[in-house]
C-alpha positions in Angstrom: 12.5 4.1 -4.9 9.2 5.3 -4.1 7.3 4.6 -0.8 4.1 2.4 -0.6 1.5 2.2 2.0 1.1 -1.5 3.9 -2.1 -2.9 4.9 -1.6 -2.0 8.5 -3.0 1.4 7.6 -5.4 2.9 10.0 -6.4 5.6 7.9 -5.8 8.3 10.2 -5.1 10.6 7.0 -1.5 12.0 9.2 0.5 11.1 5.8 -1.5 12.9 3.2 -1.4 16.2 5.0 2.8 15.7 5.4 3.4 14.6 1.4 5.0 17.8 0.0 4.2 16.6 -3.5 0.3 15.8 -2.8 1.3 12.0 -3.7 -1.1 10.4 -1.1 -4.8 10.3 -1.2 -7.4 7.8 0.2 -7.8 4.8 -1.4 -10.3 2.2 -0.7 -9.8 1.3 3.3 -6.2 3.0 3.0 -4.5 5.6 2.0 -2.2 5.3 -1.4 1.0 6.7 -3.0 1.1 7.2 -6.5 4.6 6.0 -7.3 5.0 8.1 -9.7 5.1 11.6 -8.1 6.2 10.3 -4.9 9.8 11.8 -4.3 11.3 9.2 -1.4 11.6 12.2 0.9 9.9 9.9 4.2 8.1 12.7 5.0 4.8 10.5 5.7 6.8 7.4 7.1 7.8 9.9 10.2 4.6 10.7 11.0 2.7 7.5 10.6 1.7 6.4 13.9 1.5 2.7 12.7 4.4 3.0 10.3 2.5 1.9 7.2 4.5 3.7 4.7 7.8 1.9 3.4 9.9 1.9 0.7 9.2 -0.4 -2.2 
């Protein structure tokens, strides 16, 4: 189940430099995880200072 990133985002950007399969990228106001290549690793949920990213 691949993670997904909630609206309490702050756009901080500390995710997309964790993903090690470059799933995250800024979206509009947020950043976004393209389901499909994301690999449920967590890797951006432990460094989220807000805890936006969660499992679908």
């Amino acid at each position: 189940m691949a993670y997904k990133i909630a609206d309490t985002c702050i756009s901080c950007g500390a995710c997309e430099a964790e993903c090690p399969v470059s799933a995250i990228s800024a979206g509009d106001g947020l950043y976004v995880i393209d389901a499909n290549t994301c690999i449920d690793c967590g890797a951006c949920a432990n460094v989220c200072p807000v805890g936006a990213p969660a499992q679908e």
